[in-house]
N, C-alpha and C positions, 0 to 999 in steps of 0.2 A: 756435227753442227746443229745447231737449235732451227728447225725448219720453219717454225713458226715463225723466225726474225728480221721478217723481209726490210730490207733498209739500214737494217745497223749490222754494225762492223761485226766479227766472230768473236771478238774476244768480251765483249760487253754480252752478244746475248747467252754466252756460254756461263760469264761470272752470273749476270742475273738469276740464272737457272740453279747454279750450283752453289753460289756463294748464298745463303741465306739467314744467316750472321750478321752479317754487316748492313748498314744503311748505305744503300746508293742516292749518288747527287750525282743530275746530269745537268749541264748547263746547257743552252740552247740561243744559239745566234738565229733570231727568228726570221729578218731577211734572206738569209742566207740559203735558204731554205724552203723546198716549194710544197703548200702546201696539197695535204691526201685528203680531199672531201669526200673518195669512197670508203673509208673509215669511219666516219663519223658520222654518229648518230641523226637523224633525221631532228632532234631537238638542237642538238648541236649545230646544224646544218643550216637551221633558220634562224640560231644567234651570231650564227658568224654572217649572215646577209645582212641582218638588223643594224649594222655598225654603219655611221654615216661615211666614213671613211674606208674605203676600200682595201687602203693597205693593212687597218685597225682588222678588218675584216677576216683577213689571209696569213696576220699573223698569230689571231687568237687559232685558224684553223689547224695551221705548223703545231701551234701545242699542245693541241686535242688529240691531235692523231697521232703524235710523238709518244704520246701518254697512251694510247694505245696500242704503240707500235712496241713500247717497253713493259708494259705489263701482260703483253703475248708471251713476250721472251722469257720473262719470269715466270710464266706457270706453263711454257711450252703445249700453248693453244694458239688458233686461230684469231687473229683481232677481232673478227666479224663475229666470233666466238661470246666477245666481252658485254656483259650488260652493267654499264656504272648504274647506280640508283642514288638517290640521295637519302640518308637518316633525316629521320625527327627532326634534327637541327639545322639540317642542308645541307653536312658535308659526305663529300662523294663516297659513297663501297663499292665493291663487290657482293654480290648477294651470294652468289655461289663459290666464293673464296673470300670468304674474311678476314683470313688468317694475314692476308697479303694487303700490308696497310701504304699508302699512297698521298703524296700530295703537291696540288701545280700550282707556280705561281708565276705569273706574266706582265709585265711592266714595260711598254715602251718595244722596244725588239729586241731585248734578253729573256729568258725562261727559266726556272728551273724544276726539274722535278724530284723529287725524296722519295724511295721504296725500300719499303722495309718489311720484315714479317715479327708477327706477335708481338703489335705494341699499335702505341697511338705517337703519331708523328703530324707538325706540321710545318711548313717552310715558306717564307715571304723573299722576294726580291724586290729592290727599288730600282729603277735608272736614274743615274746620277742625273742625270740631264733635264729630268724635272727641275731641280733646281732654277734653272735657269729661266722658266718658263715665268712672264710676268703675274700671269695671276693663281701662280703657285705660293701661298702664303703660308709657309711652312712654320712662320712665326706664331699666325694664328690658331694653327693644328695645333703645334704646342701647347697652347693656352686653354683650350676646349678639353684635350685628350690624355695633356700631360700633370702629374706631379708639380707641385712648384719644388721637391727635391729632385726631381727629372730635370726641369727650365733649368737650374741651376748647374746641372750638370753639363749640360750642354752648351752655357756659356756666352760668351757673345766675340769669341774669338773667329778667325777667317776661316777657322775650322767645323763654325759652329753648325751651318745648316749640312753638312756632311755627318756630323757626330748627329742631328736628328734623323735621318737617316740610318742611320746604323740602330737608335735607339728604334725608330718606328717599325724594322723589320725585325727585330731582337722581340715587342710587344707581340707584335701580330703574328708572329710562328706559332710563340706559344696558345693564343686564343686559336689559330685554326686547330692547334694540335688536339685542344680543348673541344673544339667544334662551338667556340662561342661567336657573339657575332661585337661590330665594334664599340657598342654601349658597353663593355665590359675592359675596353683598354685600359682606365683608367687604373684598375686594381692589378694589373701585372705591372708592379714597378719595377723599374730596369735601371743600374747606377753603371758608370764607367769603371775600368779598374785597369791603369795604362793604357787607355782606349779603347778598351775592350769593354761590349757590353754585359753584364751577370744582372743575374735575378735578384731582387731585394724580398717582394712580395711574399706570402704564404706557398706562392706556386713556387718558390727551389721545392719543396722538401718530397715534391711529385715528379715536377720536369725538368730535362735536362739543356740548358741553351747550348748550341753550339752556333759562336759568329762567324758567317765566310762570307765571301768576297769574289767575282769574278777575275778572271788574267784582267780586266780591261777597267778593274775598280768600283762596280758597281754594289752595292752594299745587301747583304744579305742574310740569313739568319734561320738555322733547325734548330724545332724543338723534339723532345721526344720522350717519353716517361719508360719505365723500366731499367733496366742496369745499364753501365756505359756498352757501347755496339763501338765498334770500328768502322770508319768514315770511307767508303772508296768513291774518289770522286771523278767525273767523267767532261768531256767537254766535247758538244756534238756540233762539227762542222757540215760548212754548205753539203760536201761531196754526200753526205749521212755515216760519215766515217767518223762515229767516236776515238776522240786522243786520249789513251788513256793517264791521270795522272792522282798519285797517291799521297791523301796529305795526311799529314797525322796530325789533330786540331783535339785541343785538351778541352776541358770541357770547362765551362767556367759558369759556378753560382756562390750563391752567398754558404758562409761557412755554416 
């Protein structure tokens, strides 16, 4: 057993270790879930205080320390071990392992995180439940951020602000993968294809989308560049006992 894996199940920090092939996706019920503030960096420490909202607060903490309760597991070290740093452009590394490429994304009280090695990866979640929120104008994002071959696609059907959703997390994988920041959305265009979102943009012929989806419908989306990797995907309950569950998700961009 990976000694390093204090919190997760055997069987996840045994594949993290071993399997390093493939891209890992854990999902993360962030309620659920009690957050480890002795993991977490003393910067980290004072941005989860800074949150006006105290639940806001404890469940950015669940995915800080999750994130480094799984990237222990994967290079079979201590978490206390880990130093993230941020690049040039702010997205997180490893200094002393760069080989081992990573990325979190948190929304609401769902998570997920993406780990892979020898490539550039990046992964967005939404909560559906934004939706609902009144002064969520998800029409107006569109309008700032999107294509008007994007608007279009998305419609003005009862499906529609769910299909932006699907396109906004499809956009924003690939720019974190990128390490760009959101002035840059507008150039990754993203078209439906049976409701699935693919690339349009110049970025296919570099990155690879793959669209997911939480058990519970929340809309989701990896990028990643390099040749296709095989997907093992994870779902980490209250108890800290990952279920594990395997999906096999085609990859979809423009021809």
């Amino acid at each position: 057993m990976n000694e390093f894996a204090t919190g997760l199940a055997t069987e996840l920090a045994i594949e993290l270790a071993i399997d390093t092939h493939s891209i890992h996706v854990i999902a993360i019920a962030l309620d659920d879930t009690e957050p480890d503030y002795a993991l977490l960096s003393e910067t980290e420490r004072q941005r989860a205080g800074r949150f006006l909202r105290q639940q806001d607060g404890a469940r950015f903490a669940v995915a800080h320390s999750a994130l480094r309760r799984l990237l222990a597991a994967a290079l079979e070290i201590p978490a206390t071990e880990l130093h993230i740093a941020a690049s040039s452009d702010g997205k997180p590394w490893l200094l002393r392992y760069p080989g081992l490429a990573f990325n979190l994304s948190h929304s609401g009280a769902v998570a997920m995180i993406a780990i892979g090695r020898d490539m550039r990866l990046g992964i967005d979640i939404e909560h559906r439940e934004r939706l609902a929120a009144a002064h969520f104008d998800w029409r107006g994002i569109a309008r700032s951020y999107f294509t008007q071959r994007e608007r279009t696609a998305i419609g003005a059907g009862a499906d529609a602000a769910y299909r932006f959703l699907q396109m906004w997390t499809a956009k924003e994988s690939v720019l974190k993968a990128i390490g760009s920041g959101l002035s840059e959305l507008e150039q990754v265009e993203v078209a439906f294809d049976d409701a699935v979102p693919l690339l349009l943009s110049r970025h296919h012929l570099r990155w690879r989308l793959m669209p997911l989806a939480t058990a519970d419908g929340h809309p989701a989306a990896l990028a990643h560049d390099g040749p296709p990797r095989p997907l093992r995907y994870w779902r980490w309950d209250g108890s800290l006992q990952p279920a594990f569950t395997e999906k096999n998700i085609s990859y979809v961009q423009a021809a």
